[in-house]
PDB file of N, CA, C and O in Angstrom:
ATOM      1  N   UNK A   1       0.821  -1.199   0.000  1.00  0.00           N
ATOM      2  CA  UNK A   1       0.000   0.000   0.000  1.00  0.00           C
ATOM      3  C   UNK A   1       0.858   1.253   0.000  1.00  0.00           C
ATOM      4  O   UNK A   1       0.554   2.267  -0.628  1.00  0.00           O
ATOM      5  N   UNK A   2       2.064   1.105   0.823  1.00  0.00           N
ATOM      6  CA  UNK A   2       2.566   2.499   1.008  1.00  0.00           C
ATOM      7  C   UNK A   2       3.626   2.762  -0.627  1.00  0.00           C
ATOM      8  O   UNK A   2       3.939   3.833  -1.146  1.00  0.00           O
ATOM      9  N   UNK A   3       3.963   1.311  -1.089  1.00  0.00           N
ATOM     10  CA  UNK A   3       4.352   1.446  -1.990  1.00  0.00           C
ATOM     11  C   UNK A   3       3.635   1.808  -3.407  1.00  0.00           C
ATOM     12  O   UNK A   3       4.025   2.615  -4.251  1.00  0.00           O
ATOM     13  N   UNK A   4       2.555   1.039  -3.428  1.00  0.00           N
ATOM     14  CA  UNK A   4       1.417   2.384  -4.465  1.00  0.00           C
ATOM     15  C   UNK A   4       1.269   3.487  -3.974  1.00  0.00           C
ATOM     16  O   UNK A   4       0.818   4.228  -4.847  1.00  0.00           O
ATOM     17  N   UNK A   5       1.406   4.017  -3.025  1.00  0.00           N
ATOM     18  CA  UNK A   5       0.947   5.399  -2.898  1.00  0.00           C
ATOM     19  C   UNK A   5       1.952   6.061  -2.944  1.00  0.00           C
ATOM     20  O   UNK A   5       1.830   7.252  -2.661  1.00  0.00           O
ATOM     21  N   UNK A   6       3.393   5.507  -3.337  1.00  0.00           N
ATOM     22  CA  UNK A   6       4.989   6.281  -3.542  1.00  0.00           C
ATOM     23  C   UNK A   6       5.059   6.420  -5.193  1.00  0.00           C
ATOM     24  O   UNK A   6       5.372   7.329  -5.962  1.00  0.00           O
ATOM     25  N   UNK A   7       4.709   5.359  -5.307  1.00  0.00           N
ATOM     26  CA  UNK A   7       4.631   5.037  -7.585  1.00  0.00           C
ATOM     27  C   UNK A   7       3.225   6.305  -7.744  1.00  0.00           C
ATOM     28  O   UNK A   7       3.523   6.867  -8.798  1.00  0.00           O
ATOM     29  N   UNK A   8       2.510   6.671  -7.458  1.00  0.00           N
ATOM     30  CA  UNK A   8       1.165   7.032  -7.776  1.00  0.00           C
ATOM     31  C   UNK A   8       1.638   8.648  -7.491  1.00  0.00           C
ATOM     32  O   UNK A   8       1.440   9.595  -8.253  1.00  0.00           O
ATOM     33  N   UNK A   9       2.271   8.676  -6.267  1.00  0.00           N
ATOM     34  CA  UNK A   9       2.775  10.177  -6.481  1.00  0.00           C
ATOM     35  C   UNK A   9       3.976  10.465  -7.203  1.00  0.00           C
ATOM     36  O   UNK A   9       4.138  11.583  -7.692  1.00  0.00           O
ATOM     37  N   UNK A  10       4.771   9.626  -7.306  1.00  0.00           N
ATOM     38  CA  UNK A  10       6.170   9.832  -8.434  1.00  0.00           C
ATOM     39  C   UNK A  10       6.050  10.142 -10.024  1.00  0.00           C
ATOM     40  O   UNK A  10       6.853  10.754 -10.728  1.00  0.00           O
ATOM     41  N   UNK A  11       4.431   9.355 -10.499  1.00  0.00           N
ATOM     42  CA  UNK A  11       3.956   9.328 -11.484  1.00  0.00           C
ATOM     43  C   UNK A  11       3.564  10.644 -11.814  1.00  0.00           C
ATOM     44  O   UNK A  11       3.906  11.215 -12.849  1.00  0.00           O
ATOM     45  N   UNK A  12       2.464  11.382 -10.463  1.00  0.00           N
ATOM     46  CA  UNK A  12       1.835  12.773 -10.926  1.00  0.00           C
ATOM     47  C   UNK A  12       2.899  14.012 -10.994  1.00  0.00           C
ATOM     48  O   UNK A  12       2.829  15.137 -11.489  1.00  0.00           O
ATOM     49  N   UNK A  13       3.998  13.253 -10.219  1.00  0.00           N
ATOM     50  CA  UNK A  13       4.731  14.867 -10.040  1.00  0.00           C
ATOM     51  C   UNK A  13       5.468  14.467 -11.394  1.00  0.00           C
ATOM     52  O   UNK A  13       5.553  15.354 -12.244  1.00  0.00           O
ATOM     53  N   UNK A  14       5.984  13.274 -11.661  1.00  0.00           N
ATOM     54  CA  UNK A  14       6.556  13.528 -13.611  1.00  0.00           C
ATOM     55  C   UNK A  14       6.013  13.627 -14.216  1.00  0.00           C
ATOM     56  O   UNK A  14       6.424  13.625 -15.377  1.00  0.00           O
ATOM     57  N   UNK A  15       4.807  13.776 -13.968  1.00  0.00           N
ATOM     58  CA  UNK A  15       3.423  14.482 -15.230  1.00  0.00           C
ATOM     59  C   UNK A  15       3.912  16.320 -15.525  1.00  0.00           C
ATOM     60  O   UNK A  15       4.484  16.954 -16.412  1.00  0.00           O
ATOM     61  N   UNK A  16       3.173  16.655 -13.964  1.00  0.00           N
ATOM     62  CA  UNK A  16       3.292  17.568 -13.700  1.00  0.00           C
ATOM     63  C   UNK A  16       5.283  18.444 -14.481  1.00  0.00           C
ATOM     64  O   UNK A  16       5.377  19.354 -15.305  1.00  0.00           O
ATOM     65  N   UNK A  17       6.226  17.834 -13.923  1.00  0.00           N
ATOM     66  CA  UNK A  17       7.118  18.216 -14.631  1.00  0.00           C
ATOM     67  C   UNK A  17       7.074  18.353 -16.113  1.00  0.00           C
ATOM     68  O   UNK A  17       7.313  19.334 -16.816  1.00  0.00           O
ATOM     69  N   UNK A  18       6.738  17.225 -16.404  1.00  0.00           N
ATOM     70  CA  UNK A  18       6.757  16.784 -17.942  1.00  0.00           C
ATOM     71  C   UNK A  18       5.901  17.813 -19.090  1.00  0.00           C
ATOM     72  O   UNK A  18       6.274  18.242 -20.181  1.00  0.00           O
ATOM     73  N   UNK A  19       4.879  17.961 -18.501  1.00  0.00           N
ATOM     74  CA  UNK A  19       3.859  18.821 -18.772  1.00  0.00           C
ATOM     75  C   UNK A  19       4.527  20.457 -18.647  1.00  0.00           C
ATOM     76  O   UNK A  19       4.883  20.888 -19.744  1.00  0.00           O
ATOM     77  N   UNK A  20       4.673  21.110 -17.846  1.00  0.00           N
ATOM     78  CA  UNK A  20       5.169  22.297 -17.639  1.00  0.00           C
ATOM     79  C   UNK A  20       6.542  22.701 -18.197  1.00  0.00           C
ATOM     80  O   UNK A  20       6.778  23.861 -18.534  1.00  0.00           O
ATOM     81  N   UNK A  21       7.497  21.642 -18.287  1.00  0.00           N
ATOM     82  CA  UNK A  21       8.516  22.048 -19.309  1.00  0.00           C
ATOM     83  C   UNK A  21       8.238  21.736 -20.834  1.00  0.00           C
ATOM     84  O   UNK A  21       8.927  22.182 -21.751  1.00  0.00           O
ATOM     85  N   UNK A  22       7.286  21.023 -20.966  1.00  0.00           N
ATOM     86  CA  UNK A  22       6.945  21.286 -22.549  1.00  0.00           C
ATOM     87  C   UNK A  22       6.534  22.529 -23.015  1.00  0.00           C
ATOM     88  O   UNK A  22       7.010  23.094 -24.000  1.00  0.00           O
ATOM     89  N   UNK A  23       5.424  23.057 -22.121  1.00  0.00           N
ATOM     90  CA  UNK A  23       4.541  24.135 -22.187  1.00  0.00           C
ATOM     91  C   UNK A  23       5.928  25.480 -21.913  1.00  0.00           C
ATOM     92  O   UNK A  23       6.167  26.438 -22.648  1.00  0.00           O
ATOM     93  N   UNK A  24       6.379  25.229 -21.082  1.00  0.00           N
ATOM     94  CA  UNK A  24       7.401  26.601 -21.279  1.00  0.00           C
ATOM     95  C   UNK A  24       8.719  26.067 -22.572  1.00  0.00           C
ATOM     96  O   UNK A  24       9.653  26.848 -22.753  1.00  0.00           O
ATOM     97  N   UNK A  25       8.696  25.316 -23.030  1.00  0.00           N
ATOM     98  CA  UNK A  25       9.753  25.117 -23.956  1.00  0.00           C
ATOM     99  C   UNK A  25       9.084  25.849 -25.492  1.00  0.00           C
ATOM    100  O   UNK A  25       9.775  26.446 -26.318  1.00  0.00           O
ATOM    101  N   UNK A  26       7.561  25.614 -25.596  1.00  0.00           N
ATOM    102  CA  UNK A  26       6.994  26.269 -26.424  1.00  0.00           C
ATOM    103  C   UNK A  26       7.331  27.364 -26.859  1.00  0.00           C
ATOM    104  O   UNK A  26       7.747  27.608 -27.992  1.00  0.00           O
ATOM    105  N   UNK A  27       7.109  28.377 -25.641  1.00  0.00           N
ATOM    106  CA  UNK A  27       7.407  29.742 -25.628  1.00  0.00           C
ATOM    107  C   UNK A  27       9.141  30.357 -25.901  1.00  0.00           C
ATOM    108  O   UNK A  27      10.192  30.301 -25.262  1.00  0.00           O
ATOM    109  N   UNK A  28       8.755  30.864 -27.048  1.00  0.00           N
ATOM    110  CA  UNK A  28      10.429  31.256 -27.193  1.00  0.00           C
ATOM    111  C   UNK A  28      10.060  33.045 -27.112  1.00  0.00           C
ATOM    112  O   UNK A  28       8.981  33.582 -27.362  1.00  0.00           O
ATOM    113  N   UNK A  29      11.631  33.833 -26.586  1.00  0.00           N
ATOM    114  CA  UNK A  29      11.556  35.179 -26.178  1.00  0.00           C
ATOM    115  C   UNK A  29      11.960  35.518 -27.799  1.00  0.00           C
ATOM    116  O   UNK A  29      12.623  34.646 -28.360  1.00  0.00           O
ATOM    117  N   UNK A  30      11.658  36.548 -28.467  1.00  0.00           N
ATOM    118  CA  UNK A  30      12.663  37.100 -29.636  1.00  0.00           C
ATOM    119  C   UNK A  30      12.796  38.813 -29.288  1.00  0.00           C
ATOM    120  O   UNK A  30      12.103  39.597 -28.640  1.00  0.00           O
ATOM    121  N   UNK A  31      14.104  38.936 -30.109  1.00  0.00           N
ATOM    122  CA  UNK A  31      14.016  40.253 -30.193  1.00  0.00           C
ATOM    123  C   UNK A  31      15.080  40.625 -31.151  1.00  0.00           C
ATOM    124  O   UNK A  31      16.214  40.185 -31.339  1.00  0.00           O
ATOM    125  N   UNK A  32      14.201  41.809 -31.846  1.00  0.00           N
ATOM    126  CA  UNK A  32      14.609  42.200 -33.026  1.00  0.00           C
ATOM    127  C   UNK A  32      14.734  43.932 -33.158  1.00  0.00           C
ATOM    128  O   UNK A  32      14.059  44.863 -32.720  1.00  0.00           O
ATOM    129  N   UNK A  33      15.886  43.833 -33.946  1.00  0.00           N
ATOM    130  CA  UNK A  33      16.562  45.398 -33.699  1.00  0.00           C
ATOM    131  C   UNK A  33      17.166  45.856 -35.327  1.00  0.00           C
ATOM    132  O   UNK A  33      18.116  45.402 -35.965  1.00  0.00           O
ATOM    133  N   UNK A  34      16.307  46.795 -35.616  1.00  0.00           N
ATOM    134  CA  UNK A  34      16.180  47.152 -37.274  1.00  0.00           C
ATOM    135  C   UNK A  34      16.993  48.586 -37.207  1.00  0.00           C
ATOM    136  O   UNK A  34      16.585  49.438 -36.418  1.00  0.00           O
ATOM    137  N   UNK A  35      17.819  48.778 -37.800  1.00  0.00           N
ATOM    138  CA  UNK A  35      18.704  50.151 -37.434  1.00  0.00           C
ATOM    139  C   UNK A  35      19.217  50.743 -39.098  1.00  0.00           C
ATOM    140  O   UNK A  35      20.029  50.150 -39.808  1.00  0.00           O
ATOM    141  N   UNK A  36      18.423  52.195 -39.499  1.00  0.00           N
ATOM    142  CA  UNK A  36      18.625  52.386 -40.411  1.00  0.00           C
ATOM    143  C   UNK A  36      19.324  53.578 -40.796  1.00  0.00           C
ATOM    144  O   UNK A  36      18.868  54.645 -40.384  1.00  0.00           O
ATOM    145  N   UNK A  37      20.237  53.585 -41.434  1.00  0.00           N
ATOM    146  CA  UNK A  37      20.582  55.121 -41.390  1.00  0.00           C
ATOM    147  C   UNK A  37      21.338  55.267 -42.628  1.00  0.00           C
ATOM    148  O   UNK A  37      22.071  54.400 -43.103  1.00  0.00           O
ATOM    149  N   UNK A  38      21.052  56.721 -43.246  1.00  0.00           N
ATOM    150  CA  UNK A  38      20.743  57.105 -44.519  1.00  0.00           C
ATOM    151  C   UNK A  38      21.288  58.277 -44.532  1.00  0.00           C
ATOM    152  O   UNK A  38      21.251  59.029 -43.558  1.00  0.00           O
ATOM    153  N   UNK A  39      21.777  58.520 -45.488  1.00  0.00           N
ATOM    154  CA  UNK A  39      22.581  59.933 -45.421  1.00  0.00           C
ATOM    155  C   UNK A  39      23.010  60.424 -47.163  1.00  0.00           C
ATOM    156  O   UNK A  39      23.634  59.636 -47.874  1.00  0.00           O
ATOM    157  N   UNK A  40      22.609  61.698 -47.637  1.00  0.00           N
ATOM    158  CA  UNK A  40      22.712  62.197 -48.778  1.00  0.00           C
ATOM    159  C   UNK A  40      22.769  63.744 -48.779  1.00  0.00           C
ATOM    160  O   UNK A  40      22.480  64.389 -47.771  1.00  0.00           O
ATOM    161  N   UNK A  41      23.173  64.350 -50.006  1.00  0.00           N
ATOM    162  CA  UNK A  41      22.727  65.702 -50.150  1.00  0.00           C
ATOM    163  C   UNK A  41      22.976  65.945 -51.674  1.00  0.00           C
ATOM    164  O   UNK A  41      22.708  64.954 -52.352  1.00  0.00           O
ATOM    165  N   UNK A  42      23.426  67.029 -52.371  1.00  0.00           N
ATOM    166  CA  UNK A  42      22.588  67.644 -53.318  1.00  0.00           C
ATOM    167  C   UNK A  42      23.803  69.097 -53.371  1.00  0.00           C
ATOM    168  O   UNK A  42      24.319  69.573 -52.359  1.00  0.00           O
ATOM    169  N   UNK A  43      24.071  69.622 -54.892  1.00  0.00           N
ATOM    170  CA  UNK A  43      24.419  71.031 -54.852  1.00  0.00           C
ATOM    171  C   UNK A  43      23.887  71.322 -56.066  1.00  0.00           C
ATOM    172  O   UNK A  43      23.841  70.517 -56.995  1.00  0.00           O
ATOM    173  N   UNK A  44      23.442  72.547 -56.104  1.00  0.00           N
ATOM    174  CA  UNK A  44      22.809  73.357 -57.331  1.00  0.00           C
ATOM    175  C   UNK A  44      23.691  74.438 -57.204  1.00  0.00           C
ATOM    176  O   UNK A  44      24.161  75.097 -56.276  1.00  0.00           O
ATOM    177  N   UNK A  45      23.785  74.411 -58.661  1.00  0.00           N
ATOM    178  CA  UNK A  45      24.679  75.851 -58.629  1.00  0.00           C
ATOM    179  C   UNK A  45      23.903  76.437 -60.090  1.00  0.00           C
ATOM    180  O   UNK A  45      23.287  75.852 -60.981  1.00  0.00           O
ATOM    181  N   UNK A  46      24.246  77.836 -59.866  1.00  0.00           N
ATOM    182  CA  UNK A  46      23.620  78.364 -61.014  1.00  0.00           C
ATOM    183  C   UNK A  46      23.458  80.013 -60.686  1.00  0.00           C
ATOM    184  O   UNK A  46      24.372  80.547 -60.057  1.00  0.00           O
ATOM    185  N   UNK A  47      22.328  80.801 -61.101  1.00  0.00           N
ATOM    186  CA  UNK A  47      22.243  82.339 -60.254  1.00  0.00           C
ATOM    187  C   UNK A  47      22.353  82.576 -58.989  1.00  0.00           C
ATOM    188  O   UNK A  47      22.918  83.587 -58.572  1.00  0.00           O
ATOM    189  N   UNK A  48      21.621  81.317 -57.912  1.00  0.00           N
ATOM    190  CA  UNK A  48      21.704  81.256 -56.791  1.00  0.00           C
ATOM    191  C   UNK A  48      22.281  79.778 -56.218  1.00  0.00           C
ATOM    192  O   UNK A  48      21.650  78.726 -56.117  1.00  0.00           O
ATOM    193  N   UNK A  49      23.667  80.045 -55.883  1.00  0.00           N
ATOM    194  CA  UNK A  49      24.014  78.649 -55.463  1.00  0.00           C
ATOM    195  C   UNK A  49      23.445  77.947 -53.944  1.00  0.00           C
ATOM    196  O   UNK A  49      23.225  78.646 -52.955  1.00  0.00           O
ATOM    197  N   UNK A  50      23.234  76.253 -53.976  1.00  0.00           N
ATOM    198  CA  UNK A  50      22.429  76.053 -52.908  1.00  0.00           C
ATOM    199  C   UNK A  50      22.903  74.539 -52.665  1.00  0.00           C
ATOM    200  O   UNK A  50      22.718  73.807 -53.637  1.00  0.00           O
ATOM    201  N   UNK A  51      23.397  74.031 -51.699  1.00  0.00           N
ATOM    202  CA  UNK A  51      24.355  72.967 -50.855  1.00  0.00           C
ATOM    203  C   UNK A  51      22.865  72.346 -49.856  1.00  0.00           C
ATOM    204  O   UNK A  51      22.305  72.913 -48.918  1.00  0.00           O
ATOM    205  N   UNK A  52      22.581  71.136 -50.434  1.00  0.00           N
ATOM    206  CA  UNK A  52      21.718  70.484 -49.107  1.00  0.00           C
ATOM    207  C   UNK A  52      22.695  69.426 -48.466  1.00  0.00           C
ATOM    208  O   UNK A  52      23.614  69.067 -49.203  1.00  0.00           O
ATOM    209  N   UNK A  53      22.638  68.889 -47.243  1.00  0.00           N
ATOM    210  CA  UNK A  53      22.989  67.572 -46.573  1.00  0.00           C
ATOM    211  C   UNK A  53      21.507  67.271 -45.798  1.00  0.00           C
ATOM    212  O   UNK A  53      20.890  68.141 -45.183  1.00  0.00           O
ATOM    213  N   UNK A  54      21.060  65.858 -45.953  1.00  0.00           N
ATOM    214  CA  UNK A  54      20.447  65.069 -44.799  1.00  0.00           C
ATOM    215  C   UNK A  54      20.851  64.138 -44.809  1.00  0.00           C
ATOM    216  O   UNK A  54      21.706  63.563 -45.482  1.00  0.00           O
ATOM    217  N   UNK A  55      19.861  63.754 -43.535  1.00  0.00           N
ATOM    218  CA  UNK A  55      20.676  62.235 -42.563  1.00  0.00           C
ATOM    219  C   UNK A  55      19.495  61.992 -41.981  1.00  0.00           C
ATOM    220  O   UNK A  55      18.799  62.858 -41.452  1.00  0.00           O
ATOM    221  N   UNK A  56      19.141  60.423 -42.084  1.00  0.00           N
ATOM    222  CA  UNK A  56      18.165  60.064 -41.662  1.00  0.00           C
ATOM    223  C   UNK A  56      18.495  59.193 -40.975  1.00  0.00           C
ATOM    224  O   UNK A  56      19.510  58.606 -41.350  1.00  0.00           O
ATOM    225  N   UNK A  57      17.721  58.616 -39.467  1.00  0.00           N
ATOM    226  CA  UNK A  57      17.757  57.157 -38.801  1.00  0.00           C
ATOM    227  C   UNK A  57      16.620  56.958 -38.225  1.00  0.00           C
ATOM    228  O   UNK A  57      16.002  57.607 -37.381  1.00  0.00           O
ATOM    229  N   UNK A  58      16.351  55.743 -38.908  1.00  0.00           N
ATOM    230  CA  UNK A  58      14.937  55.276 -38.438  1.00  0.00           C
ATOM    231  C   UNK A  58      15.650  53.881 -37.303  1.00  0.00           C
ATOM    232  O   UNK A  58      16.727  53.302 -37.443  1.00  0.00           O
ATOM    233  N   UNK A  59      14.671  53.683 -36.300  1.00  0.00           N
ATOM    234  CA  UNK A  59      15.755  53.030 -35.127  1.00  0.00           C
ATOM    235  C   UNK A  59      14.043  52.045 -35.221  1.00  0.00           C
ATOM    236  O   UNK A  59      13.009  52.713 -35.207  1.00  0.00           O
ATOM    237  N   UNK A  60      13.981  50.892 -35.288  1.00  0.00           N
ATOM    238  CA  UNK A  60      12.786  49.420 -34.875  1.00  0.00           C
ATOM    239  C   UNK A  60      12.978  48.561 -33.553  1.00  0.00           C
ATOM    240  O   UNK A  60      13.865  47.774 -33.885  1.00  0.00           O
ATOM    241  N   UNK A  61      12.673  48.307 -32.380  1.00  0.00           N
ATOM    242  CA  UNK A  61      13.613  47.460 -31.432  1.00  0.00           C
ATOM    243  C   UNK A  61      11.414  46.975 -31.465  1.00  0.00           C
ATOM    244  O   UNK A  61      10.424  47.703 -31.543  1.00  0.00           O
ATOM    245  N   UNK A  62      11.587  45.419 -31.355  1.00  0.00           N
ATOM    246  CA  UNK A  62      10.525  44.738 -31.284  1.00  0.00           C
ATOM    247  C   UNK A  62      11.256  43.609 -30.141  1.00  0.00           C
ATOM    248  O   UNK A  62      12.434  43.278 -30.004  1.00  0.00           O
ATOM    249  N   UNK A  63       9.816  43.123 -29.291  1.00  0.00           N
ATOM    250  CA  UNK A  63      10.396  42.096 -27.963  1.00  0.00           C
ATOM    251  C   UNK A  63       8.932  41.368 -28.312  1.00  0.00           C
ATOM    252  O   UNK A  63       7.770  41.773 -28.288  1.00  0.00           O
ATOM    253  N   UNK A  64       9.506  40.208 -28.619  1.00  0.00           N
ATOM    254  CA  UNK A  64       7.704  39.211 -28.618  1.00  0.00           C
ATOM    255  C   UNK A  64       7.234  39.288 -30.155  1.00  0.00           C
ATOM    256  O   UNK A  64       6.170  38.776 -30.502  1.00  0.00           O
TER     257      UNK A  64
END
């Protein structure tokens, strides 16, 4: 008797394990990091001379 009732709980708690590390093995963390940066300009010359520079950064950080 005491020995079924040692197998019977050894059984539920490796359920219980078995079960809960599957279920968290499922779940994976991600994370993702998009980093853009851009940079140009431009000269006109002519009656009125005219010099552009830009610079752009677009920054993405995603979790999940």
């Amino acid at each position: 008797m005491k020995n079924q009732l040692f197998m019977n709980t050894f059984l539920v708690f490796m359920a219980v394990v078995f079960i809960s590390s599957e279920t968290l093995g499922q779940s994976t963390d991600t994370l993702k990091y998009k980093f853009d940066f851009q940079f140009g300009g431009q000269r006109k010359s002519g009656a009125v001379d005219q010099t552009t520079f830009k610079v752009i950064s677009n920054n993405d950080l995603e979790y999940k």
